[in-house]
C-alpha positions, 0 to 999 in steps of 0.5 A: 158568278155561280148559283149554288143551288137550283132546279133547271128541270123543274117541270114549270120550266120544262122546254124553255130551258135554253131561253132561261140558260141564255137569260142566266149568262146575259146576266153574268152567271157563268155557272149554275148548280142543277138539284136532282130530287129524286129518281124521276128527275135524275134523267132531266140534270143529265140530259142538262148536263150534257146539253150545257157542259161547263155551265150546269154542275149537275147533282143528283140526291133523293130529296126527303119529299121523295122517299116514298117514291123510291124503287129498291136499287135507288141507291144503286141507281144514285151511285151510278150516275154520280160514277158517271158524271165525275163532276157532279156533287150529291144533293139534294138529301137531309131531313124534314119535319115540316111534313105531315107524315114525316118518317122520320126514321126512314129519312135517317136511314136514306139521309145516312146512306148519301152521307156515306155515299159521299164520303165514299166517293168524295162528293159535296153534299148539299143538305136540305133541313127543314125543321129539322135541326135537332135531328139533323145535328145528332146525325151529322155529329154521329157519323164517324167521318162527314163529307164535305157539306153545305146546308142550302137555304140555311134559315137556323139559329146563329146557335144552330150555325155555330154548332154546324160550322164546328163540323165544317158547314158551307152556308147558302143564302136564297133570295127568299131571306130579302123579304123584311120578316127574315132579318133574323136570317140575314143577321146569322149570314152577317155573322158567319165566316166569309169564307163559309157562304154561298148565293143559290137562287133555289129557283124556280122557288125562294123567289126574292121580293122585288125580282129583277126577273120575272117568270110566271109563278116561278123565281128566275134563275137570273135572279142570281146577281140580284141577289148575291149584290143585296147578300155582299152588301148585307155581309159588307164583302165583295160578291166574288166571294160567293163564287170563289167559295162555290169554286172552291166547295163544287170543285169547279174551275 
């Protein structure tokens, strides 16, 4: 059972990383995904990465939240620890219009960049979209070749769905979407290729309503099995799905 999509280094689980892995593997994940967002936290998937080989599958991407951040060789920077770590995928990158102050075209052009970065190296991309799917597909449907892509916590329309699978989305599914307002969510993934879906927990955030985990003020990432049960039940497929699906979108045996 593989998490798609989370963020060990998250400073709310700073220092009690080993008793979360531990939790994880007591609960049948055999791996996990780990999100960089952005220069500062790049360090901490590495170090996590190297401390779990075989169990963190780091990724390293600048996260639209952290733009204003970067320094002016982070694309330099971002390229060489994807050279680094063979293993690793790019995310998590995209576009954001729930913010106050958007950028939007700075997004484009650091979002531009990772595409390119990804289909240079021939790395998966993880996408984030936020209110952004409009602009997110002019993007996708602009660039002359794409890499490999998967949208995380995808909350589109089954419109906007179809419209990404034609240019050959991966979907994953948060526990977030278990809460009785996102029907309209669970309705989309019910409808999507099998073969197309992931389970992520997003953790330490997307927490689903009833967690089997508990974590203060966080979703804990052993809340993966929960979660990918209430997801196969809901797509009426088996949970080895998901994972055979990661297996396959991560390269990872």
């Amino acid at each position: 059972m593989i998490d798609a999509h989370n963020h060990l280094q998250d400073p709310r689980f700073l220092g009690r990383q080993a008793e979360l892995v531990a939790s994880m593997k007591e609960a049948g994940i055999t791996g996990c995904v780990v999100n960089g967002t952005g220069e500062r936290d790049w360090p901490g998937v590495a170090r996590l990465a190297e401390e779990y080989p075989g169990f963190v599958i780091p990724a390293f991407g600048l996260h639209p939240w952290k733009i204003r951040d970067r320094s002016p060789p982070w694309l330099e920077i971002l390229a060489g620890y994807l050279e680094k770590y063979p293993q690793a995928s790019l995310g998590e990158c995209g576009l954001d219009r729930w913010m106050k102050k958007p950028d939007l075209e700075i997004q484009h052009e650091v979002f531009r960049q990772q595409l390119e970065l990804g289909l240079e190296l021939q790395r998966p991309v993880t996408i984030h979209c936020l209110r952004a799917w409009g602009p997110l597909l002019e993007e996708l449907r602009a660039a002359p070749a794409l890499p490999q892509f998967l949208l995380h916590s995808f909350a589109g329309s089954r419109e906007t769905a179809n419209d990404c699978l034609k240019l050959g989305a991966y979907f994953s599914f948060s526990g977030y979407f278990l809460h009785p307002r996102k029907a309209k969510v669970r309705e989309v993934f019910k409808a999507l290729p099998p073969g197309r879906i992931l389970v992520e927990t997003d953790a330490p955030d997307m927490a689903p309503p009833d967690p089997e985990f508990d974590w203060p003020d966080a979703n804990h990432p052993a809340n993966l099995p929960l979660i990918s049960a209430e997801l196969a039940r809901i797509c009426n497929l088996p949970q080895t799905t998901f994972s055979t699906n990661a297996q396959r979108f991560f390269a990872v045996a």
